[in-house]
C-alpha positions in Angstrom: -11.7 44.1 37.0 -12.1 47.0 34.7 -13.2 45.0 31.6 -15.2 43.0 33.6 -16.8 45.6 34.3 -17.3 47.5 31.1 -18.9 44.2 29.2 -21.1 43.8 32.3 -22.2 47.6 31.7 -22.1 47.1 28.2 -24.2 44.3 27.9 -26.5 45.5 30.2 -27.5 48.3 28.3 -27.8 46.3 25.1 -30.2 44.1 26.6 -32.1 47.1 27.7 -31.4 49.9 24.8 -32.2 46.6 22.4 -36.1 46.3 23.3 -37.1 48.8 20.3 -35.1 46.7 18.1 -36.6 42.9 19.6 -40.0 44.7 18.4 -38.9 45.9 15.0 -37.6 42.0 14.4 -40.4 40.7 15.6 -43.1 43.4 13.3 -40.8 42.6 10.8 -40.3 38.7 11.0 -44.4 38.5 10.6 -44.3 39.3 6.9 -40.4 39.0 6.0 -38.8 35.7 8.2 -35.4 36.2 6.2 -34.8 39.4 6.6 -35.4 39.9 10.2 -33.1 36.7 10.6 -30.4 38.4 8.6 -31.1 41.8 10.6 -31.1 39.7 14.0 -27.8 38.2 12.9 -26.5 41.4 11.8 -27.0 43.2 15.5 -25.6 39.9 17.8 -22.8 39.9 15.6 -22.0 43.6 16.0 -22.6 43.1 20.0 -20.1 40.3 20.0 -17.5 41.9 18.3 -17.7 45.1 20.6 -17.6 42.7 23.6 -14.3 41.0 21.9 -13.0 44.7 21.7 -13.6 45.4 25.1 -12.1 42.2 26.4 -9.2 43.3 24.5 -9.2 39.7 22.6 -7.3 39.1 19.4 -8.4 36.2 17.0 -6.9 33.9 15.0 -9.4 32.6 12.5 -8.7 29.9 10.0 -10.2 27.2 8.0 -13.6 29.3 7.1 -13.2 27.7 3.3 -14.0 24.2 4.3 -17.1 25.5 6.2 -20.1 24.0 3.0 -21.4 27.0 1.1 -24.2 25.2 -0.2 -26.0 23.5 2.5 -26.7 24.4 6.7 -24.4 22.5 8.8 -23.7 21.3 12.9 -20.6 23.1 13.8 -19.4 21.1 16.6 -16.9 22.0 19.3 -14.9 22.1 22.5 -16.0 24.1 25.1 -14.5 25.6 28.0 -15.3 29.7 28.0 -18.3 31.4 28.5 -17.4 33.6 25.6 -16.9 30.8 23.1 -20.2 31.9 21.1 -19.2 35.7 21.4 -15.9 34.3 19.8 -17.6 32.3 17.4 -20.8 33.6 16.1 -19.4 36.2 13.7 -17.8 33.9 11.6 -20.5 31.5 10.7 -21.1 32.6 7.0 -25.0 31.7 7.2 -27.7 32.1 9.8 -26.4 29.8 12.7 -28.7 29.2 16.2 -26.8 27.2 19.0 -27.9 24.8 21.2 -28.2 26.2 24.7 -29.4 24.8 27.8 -32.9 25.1 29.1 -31.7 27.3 32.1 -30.9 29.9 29.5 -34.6 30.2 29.5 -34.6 32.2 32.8 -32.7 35.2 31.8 -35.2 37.5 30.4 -34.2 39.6 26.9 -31.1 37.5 26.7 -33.8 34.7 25.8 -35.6 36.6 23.3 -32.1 37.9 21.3 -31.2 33.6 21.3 -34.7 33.2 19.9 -34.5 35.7 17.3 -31.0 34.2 16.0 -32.4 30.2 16.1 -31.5 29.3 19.5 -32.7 26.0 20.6 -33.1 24.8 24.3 -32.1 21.0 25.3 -33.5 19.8 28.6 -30.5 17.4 29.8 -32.9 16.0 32.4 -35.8 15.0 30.5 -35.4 12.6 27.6 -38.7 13.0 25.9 -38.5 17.1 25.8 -34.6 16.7 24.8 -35.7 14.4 21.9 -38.3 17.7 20.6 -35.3 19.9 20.5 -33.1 17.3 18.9 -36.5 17.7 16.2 -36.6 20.9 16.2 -32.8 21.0 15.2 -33.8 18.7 12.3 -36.4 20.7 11.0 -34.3 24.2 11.1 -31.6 22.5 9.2 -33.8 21.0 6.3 -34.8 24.6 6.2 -31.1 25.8 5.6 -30.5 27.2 9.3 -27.1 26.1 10.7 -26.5 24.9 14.2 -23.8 24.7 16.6 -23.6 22.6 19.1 -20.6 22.0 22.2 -21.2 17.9 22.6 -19.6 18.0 25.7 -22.8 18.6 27.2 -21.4 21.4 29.5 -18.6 24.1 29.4 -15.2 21.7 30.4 -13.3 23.0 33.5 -9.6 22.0 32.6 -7.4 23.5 30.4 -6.0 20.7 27.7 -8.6 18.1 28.2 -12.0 17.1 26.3 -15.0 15.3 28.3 -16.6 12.9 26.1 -18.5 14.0 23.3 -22.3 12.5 23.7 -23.3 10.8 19.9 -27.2 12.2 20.9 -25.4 16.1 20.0 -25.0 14.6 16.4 -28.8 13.6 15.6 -29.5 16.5 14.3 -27.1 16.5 11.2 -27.9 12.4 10.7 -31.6 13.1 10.3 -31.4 16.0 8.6 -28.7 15.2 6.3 -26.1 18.1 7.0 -22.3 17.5 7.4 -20.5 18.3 10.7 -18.1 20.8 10.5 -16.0 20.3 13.9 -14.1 23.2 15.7 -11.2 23.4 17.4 -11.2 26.3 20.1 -7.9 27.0 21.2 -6.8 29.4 24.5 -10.7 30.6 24.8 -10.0 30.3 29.1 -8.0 32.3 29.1 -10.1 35.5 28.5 -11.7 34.9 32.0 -12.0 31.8 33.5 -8.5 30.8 34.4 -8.4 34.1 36.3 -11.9 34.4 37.8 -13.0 37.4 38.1 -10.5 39.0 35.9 -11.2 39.4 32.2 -7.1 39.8 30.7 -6.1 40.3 26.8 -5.4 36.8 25.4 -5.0 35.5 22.2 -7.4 32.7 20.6 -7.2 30.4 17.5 -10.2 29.2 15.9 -10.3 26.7 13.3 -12.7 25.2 11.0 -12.2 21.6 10.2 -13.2 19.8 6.7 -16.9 19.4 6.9 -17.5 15.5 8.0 -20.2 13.8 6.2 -21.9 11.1 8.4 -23.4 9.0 5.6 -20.0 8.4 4.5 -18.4 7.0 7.1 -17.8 3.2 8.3 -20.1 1.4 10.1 -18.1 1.0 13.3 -17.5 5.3 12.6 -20.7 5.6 12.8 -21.6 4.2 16.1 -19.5 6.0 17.8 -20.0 9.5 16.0 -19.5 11.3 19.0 -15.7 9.8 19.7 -14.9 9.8 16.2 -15.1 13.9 15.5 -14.0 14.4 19.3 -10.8 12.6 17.9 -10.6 14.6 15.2 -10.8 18.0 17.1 -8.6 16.9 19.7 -5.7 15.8 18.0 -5.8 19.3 15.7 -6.1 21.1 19.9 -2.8 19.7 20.4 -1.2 20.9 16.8 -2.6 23.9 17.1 -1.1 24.3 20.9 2.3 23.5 19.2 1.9 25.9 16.7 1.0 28.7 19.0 2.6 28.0 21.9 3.4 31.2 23.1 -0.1 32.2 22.9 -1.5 31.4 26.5 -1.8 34.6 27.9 -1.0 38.3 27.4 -0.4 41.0 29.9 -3.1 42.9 31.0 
């Protein structure tokens, strides 16, 4: 419970210590948009990586060269941790927002720091509000603003198994004309939720995929978008779970 603790304290006095520096971002996003984005980008990524520290997590990172250098992308992936954007925001090269649900909305500061790194929020309930995010997420990647996006839909409760991927999540890189770059998360759980309330050291592989251009592919491919890159990141889980099978969990 220890850790738990700590990140609970920690992040607590982020959110609070942080409100000089929401107002600096936001004086300074008036006349200079970039550089408050890098500077916003700068701070979360510094806050995630203490919170990795504290939850005593080592990662395995591989496949950042196939992530496009010259173009914003929709990082798609699985998802079944609460700390898989603390795990994975540091090692998008570019400015990166993720698409979060609506009921983020309702946590106060938390709101404003996803705001002020390009967070969108979908509405799963309505389809006409769900469809202005989806635009929204066009627009920011015409303008060179990566996304990431879990097409699950929700955070998956079982450990070696994938709900299906909805082909609505990949809109947003077929109308703005970005490639995919799918993600395998491997082992994330098992920082906390296999153990509830327990946050435990545990080792996690991360892998960037070749970048998956949807104008390229078949016709049939492209119908079913969302099954096709859901294939691809599930059959690279179950490598990567041979590969590192020793990896589940560590003591605490």
């Amino acid at each position: 419970m220890i850790r738990l603790i700590l990140i609970a304290t920690y992040l607590i006095l982020f959110l609070i210590l942080g409100i000089p520096m929401l107002l600096v971002l936001w004086v300074i996003g008036r006349s200079n948009p970039e550089r408050s984005d890098r500077a916003a980008k700068a701070i979360v990524g510094w806050a995630f990586r203490c919170i990795i520290f504290l939850a005593g997590t080592r990662l395995i990172v591989r496949g950042t060269e196939n992530i496009p250098a010259d173009s914003a992308v929709l990082y798609v992936g699985n998802h079944r941790s609460y700390f898989d954007i603390v795990l994975t925001y540091s090692h998008f090269p570019g400015i990166t927002g993720y698409v979060a649900k609506k009921e983020m909305l309702r946590y106060p500061l938390l709101k404003n720091w996803m705001k002020a790194i390009h967070c969108l929020f979908l509405d799963r309930d309505n389809i006409k509000e769900g469809l202005k995010t989806i635009l929204k997420g066009v627009e920011e990647v015409k303008n060179g603003t990566s996304l990431c996006i879990f097409p699950e839909g929700t955070r998956n409760r079982e450990n070696d198994t994938f709900l299906p991927f909805h082909d609505g999540s990949f809109k947003i890189a077929e109308k703005g004309g970005v490639p995919v770059v799918p993600m395998v998360l491997l082992n994330s759980a098992a920082i906390f939720e296999d153990h509830l309330p327990r946050i435990r050291r545990a080792t996690v592989v991360i892998e960037f995929q070749k970048p998956v251009f949807l104008d390229r592919l078949d016709k049939s491919e492209r119908k079913k978008t969302g099954t096709y890159v859901s294939q691809l990141i599930k059959d690279r889980y179950f490598e990567l779970k041979q590969e590192y099978m020793g990896l589940s969990h560590e003591k605490p």
